[in-house]
The first five atom37 places (N, CA, C, CB, O) and aatype in JSON, in Angstrom:
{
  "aatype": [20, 20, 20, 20, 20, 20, 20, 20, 20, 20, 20, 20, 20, 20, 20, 20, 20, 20, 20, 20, 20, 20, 20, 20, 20, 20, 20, 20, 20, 20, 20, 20, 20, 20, 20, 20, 20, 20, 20, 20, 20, 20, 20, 20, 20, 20, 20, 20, 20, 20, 20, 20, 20, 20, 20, 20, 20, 20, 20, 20, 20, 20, 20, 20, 20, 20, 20, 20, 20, 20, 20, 20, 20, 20, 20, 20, 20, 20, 20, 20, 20, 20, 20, 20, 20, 20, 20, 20, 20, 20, 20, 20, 20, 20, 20, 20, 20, 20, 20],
  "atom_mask": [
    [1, 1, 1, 1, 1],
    [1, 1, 1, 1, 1],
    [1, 1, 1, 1, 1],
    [1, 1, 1, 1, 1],
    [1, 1, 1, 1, 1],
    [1, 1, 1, 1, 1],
    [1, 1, 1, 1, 1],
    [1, 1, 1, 1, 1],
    [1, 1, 1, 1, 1],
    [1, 1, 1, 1, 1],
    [1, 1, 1, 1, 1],
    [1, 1, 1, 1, 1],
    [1, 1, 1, 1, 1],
    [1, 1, 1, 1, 1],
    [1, 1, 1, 1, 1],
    [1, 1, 1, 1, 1],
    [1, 1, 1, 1, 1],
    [1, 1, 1, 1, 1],
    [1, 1, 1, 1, 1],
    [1, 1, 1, 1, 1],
    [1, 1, 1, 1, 1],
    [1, 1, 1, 1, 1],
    [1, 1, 1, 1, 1],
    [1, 1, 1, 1, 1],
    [1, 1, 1, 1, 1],
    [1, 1, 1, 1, 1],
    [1, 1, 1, 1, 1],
    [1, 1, 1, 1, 1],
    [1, 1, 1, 1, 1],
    [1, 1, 1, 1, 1],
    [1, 1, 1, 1, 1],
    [1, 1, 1, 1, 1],
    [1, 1, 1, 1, 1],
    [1, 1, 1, 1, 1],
    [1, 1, 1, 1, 1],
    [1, 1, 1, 1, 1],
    [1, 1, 1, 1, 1],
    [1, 1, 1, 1, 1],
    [1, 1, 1, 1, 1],
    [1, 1, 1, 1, 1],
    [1, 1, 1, 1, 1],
    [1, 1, 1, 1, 1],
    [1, 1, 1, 1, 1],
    [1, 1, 1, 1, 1],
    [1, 1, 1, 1, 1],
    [1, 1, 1, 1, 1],
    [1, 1, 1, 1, 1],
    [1, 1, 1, 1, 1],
    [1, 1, 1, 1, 1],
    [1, 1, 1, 1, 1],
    [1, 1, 1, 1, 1],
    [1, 1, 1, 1, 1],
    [1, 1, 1, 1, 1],
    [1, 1, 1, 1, 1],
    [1, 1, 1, 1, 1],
    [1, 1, 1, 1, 1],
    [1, 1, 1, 1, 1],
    [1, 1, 1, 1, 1],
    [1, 1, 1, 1, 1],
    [1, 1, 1, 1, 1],
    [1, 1, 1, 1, 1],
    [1, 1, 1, 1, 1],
    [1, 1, 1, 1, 1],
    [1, 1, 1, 1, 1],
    [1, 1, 1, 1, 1],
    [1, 1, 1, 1, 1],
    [1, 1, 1, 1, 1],
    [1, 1, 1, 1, 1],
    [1, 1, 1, 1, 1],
    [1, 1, 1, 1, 1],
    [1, 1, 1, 1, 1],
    [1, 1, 1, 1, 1],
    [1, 1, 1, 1, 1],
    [1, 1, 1, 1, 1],
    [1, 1, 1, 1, 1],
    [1, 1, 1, 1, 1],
    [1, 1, 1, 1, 1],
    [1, 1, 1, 1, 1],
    [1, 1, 1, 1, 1],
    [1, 1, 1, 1, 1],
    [1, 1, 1, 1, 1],
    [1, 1, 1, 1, 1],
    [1, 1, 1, 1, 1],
    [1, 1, 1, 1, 1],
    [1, 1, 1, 1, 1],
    [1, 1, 1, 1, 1],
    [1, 1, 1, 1, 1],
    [1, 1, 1, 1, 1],
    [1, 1, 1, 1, 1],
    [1, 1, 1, 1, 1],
    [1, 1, 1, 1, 1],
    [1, 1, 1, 1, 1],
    [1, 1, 1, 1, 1],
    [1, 1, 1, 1, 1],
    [1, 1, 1, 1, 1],
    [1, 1, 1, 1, 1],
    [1, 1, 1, 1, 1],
    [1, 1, 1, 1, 1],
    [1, 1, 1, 1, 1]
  ],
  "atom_positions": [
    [[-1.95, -12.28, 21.05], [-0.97, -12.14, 20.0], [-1.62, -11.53, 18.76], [-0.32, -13.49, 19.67], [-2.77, -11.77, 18.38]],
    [[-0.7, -10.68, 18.17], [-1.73, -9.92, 16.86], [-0.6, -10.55, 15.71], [-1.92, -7.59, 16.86], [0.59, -10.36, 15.47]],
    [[-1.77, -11.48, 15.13], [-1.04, -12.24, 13.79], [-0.81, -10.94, 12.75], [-2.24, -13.65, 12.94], [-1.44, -9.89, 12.67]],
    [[0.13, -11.33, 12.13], [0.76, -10.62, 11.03], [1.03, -11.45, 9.73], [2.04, -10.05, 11.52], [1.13, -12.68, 9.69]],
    [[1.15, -10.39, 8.46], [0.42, -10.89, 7.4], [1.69, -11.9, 7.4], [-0.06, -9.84, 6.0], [1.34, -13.08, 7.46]],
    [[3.13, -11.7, 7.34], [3.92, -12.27, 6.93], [3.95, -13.74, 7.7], [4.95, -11.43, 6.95], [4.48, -14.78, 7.33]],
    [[3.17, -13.44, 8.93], [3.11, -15.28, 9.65], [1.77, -15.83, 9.31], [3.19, -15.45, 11.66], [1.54, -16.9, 9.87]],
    [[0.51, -15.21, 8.28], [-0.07, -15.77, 7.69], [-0.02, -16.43, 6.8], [-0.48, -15.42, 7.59], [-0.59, -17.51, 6.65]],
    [[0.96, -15.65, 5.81], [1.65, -16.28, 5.05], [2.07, -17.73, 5.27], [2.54, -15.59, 4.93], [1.44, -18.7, 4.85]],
    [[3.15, -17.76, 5.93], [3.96, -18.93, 6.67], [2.48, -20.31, 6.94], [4.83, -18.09, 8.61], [2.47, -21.48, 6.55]],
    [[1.66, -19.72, 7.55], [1.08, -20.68, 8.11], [0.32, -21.34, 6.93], [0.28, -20.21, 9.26], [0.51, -22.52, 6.66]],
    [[-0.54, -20.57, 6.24], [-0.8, -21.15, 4.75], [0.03, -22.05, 4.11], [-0.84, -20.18, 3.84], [-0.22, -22.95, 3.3]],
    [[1.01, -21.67, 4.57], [2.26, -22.48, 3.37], [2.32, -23.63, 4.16], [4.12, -21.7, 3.09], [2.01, -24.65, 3.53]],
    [[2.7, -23.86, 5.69], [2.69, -25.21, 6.46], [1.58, -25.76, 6.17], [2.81, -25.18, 7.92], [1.81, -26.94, 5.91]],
    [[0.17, -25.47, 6.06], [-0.58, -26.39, 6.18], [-1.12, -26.53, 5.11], [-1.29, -26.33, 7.07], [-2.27, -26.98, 5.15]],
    [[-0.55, -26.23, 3.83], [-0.77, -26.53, 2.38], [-2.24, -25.89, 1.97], [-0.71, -28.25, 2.12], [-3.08, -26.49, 1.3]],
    [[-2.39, -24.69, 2.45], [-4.47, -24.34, 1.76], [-3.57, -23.42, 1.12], [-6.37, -23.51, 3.01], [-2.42, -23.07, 1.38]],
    [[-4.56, -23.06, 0.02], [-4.34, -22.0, -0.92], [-5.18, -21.16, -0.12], [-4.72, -22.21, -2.52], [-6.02, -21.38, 0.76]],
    [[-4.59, -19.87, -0.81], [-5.26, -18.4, 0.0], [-6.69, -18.5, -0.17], [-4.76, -16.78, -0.71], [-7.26, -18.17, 0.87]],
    [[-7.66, -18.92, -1.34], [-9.05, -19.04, -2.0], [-9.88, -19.84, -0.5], [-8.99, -20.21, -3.77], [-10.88, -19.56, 0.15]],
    [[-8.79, -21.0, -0.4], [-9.5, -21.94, 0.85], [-9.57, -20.88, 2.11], [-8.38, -23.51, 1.36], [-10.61, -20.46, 2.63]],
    [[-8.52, -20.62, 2.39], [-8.4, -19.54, 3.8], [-9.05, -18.92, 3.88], [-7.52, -18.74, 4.11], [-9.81, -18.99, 4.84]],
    [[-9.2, -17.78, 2.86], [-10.02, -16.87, 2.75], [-11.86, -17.03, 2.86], [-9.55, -16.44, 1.58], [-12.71, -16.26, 3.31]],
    [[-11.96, -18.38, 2.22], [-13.72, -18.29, 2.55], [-13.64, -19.05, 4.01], [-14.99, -19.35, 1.16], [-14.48, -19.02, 4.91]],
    [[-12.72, -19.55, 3.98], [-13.09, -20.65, 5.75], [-13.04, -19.35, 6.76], [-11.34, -22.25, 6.45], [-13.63, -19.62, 7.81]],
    [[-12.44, -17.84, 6.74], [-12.62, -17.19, 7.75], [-13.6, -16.17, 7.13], [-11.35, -16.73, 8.38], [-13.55, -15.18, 7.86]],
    [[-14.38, -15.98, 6.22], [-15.18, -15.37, 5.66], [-14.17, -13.49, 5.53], [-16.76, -15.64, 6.65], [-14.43, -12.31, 5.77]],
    [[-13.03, -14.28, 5.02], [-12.49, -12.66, 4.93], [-12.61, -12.57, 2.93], [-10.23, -12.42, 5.81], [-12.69, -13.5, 2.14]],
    [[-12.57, -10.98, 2.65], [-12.47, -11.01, 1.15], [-11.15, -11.64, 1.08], [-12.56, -9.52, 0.34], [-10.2, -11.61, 1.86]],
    [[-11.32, -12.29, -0.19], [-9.48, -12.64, -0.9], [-8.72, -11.29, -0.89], [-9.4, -13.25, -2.92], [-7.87, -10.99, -0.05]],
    [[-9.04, -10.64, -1.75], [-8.14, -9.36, -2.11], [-7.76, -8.46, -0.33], [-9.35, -8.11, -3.46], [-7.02, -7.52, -0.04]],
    [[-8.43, -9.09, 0.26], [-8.59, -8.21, 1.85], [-6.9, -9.16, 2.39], [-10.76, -8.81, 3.24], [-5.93, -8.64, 2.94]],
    [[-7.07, -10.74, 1.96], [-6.14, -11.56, 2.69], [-4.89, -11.61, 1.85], [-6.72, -12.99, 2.98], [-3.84, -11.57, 2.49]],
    [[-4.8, -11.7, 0.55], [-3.62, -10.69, -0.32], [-2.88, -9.38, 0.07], [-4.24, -10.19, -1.49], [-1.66, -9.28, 0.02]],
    [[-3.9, -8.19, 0.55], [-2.64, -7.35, 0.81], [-2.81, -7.52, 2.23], [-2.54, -5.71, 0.23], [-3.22, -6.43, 2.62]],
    [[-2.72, -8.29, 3.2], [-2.74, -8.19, 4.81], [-1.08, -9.51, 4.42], [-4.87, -8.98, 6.02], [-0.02, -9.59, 5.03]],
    [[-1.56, -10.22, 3.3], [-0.11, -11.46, 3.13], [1.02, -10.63, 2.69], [-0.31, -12.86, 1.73], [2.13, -10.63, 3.22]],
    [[0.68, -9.97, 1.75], [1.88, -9.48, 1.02], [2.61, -8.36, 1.09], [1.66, -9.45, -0.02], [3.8, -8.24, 0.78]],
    [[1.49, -7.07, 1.75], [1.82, -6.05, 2.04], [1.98, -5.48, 3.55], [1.13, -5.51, 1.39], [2.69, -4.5, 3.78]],
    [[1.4, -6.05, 4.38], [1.08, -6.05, 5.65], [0.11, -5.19, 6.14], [2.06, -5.89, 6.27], [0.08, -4.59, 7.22]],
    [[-1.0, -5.23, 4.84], [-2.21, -4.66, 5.69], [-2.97, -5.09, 6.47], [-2.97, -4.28, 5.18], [-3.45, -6.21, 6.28]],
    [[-3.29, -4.31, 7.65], [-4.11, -4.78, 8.77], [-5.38, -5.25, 7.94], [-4.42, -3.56, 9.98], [-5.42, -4.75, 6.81]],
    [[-6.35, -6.06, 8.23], [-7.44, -6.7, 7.64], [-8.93, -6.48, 8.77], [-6.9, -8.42, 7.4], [-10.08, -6.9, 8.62]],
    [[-8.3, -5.61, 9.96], [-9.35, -5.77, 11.08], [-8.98, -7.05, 12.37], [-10.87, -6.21, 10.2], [-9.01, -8.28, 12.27]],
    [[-8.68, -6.25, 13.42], [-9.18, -7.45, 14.94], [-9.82, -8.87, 14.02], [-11.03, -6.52, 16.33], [-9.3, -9.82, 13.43]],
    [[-11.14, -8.43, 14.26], [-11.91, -9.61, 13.64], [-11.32, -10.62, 12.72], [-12.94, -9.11, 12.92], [-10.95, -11.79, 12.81]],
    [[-11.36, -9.76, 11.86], [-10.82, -11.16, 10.45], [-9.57, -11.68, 10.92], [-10.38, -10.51, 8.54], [-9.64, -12.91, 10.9]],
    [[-8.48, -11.3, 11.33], [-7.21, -11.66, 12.2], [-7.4, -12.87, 12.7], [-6.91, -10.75, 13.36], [-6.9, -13.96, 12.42]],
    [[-8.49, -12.4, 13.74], [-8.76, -13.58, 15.04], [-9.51, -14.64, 14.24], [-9.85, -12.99, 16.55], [-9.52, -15.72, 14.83]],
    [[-10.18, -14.61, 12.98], [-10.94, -15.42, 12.04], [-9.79, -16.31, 11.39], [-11.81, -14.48, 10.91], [-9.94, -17.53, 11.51]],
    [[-8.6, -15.82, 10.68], [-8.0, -16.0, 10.0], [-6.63, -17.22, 11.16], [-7.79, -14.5, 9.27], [-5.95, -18.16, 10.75]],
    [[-6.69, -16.77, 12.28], [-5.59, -17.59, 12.54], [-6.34, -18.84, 13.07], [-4.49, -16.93, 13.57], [-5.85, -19.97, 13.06]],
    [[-7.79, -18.5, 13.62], [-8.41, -19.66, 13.97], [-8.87, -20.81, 12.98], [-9.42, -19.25, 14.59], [-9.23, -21.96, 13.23]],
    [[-8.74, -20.11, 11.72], [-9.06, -21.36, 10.77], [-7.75, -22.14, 10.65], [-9.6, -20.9, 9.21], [-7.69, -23.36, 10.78]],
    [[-6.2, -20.96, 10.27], [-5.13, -21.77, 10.47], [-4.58, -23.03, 11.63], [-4.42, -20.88, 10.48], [-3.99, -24.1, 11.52]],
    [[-5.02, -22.37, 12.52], [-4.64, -22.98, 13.62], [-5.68, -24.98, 13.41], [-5.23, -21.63, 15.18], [-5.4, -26.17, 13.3]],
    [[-6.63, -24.28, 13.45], [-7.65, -25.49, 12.99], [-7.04, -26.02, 11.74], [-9.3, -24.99, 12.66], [-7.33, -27.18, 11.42]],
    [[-6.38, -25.45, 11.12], [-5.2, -26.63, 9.85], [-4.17, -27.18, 10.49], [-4.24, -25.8, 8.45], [-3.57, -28.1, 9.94]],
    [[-3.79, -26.73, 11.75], [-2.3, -27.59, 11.96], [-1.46, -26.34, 12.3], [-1.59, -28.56, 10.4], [-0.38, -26.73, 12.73]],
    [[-1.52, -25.15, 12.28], [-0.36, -24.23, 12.55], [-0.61, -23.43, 13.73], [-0.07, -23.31, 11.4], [-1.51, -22.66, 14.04]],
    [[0.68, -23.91, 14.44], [0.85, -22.84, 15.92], [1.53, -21.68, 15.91], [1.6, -23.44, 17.06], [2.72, -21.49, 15.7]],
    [[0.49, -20.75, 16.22], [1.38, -19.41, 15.79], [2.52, -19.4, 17.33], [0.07, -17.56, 15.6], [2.23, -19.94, 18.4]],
    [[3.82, -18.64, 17.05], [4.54, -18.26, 18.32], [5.0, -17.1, 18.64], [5.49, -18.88, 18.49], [6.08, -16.79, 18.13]],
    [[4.35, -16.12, 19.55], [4.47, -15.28, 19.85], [5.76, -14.35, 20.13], [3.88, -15.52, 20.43], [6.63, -14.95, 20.77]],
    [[6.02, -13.27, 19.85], [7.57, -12.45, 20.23], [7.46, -12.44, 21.74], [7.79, -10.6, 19.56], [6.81, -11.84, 22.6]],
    [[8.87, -13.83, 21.65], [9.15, -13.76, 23.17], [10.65, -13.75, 23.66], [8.49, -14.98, 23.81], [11.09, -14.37, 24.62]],
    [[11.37, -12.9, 22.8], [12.61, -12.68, 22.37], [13.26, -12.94, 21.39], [13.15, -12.97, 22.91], [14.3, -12.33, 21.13]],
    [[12.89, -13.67, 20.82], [13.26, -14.91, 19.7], [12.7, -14.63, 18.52], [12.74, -16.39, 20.04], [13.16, -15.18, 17.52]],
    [[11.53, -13.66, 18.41], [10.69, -13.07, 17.14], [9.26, -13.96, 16.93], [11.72, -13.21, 15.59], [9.03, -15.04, 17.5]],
    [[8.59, -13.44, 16.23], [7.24, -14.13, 15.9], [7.75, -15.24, 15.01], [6.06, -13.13, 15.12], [8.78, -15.18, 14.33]],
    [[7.03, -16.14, 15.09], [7.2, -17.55, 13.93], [5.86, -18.27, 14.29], [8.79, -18.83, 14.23], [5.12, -17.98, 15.23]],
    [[5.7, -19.24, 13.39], [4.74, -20.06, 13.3], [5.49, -21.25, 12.92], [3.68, -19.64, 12.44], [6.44, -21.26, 12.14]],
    [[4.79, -22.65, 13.76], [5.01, -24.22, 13.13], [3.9, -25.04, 12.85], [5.77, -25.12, 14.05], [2.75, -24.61, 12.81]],
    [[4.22, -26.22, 12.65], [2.87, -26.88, 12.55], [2.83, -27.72, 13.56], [2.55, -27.61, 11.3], [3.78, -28.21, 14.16]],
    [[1.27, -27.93, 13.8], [1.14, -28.79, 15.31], [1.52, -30.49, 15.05], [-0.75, -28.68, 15.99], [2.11, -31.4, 15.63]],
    [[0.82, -30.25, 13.9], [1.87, -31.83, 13.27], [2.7, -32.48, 12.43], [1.46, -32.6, 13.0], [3.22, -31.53, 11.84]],
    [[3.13, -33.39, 12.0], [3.85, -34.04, 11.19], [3.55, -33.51, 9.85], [3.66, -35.4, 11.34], [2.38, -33.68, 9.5]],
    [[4.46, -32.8, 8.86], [3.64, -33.17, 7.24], [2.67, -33.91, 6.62], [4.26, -33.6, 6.51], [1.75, -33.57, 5.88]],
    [[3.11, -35.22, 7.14], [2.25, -36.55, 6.91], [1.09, -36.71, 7.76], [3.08, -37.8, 7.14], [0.27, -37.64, 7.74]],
    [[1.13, -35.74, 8.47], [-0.18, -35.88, 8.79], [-1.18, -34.39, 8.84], [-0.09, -36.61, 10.16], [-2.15, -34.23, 9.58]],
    [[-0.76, -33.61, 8.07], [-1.09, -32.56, 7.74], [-1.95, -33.04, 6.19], [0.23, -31.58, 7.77], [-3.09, -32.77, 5.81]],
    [[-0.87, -33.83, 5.56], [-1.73, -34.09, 4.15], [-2.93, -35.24, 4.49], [-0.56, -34.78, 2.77], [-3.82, -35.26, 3.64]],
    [[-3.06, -36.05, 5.45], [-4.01, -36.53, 5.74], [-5.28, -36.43, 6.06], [-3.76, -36.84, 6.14], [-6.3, -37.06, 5.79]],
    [[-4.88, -35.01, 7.03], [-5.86, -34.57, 7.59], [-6.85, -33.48, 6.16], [-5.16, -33.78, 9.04], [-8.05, -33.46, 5.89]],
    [[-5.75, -32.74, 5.58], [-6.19, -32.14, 4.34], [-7.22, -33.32, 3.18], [-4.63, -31.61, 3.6], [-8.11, -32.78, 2.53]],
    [[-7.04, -34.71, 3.02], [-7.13, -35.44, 2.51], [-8.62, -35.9, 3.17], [-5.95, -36.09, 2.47], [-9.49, -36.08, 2.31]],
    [[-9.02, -36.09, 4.5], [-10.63, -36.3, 5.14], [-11.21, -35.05, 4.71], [-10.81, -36.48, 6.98], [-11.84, -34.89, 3.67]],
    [[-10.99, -34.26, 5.49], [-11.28, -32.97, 4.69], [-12.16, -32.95, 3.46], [-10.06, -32.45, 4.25], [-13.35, -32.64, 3.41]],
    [[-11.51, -33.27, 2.65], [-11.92, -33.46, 0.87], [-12.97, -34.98, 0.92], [-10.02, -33.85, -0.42], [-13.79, -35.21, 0.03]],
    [[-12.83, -35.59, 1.7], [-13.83, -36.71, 1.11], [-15.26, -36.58, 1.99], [-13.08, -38.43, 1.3], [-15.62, -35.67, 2.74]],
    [[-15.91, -37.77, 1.63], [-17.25, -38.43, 2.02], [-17.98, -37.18, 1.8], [-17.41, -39.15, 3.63], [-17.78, -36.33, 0.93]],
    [[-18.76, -37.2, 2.63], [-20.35, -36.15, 1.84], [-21.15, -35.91, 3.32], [-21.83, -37.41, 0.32], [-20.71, -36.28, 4.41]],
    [[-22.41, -35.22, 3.1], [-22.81, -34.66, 4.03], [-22.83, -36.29, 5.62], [-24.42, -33.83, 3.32], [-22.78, -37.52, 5.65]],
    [[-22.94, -35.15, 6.57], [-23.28, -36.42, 7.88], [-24.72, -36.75, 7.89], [-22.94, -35.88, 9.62], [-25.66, -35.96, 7.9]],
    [[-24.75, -38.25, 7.9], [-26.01, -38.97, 8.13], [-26.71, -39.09, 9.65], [-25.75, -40.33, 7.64], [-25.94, -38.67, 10.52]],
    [[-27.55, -39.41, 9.98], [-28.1, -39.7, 10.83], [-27.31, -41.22, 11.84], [-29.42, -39.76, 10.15], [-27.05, -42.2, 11.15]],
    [[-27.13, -41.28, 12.75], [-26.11, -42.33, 14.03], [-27.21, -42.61, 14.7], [-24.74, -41.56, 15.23], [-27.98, -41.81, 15.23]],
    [[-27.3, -44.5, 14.67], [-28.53, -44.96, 15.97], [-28.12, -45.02, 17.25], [-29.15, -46.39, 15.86], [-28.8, -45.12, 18.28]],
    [[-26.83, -44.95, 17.07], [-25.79, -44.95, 19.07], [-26.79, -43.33, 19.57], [-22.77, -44.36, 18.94], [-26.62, -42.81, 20.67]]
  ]
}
């Protein structure tokens, strides 16, 4: 499936990251993920396949044109979208485990 800017869009918005977050989690430029959102510039294969894999890793399933048109949902609940956003943000580096 070749994501498009306007279901990047979408998916950002389900899983609550600002474009700043998206953008360094797939190592694409911002201004690169701005006009691929807004204008529908291609951004490259690569960053694409970068960009939906970080979404997807937030919670959003992209859905392919299978008569019905492209769309995206989220894989989970709101409430558990802000949760997961919420670990995310805490504790600090991983320590060392005696198991």
């Amino acid at each position: 499936m070749k994501l498009t800017g306007p279901q990047c869009r979408a998916a950002r918005a389900l899983v609550q990251w600002p474009r700043e977050l998206v953008a360094r989690r797939a190592n694409v430029e911002l201004a690169a993920l701005l006009a691929f959102e807004k204008e529908n510039v291609d951004p490259g294969e690569e960053a694409r396949q970068r960009l939906c894999a970080v979404l997807e890793a937030g919670g959003a399933v992209f859905i392919p044109e299978n008569g019905g048109g492209l769309g995206v949902r989220l894989k989970y609940a709101r409430r558990d979208v802000r949760a997961i956003n919420k670990w995310e943000s805490e504790g600090g580096p991983a320590g060392e485990d005696d198991v």
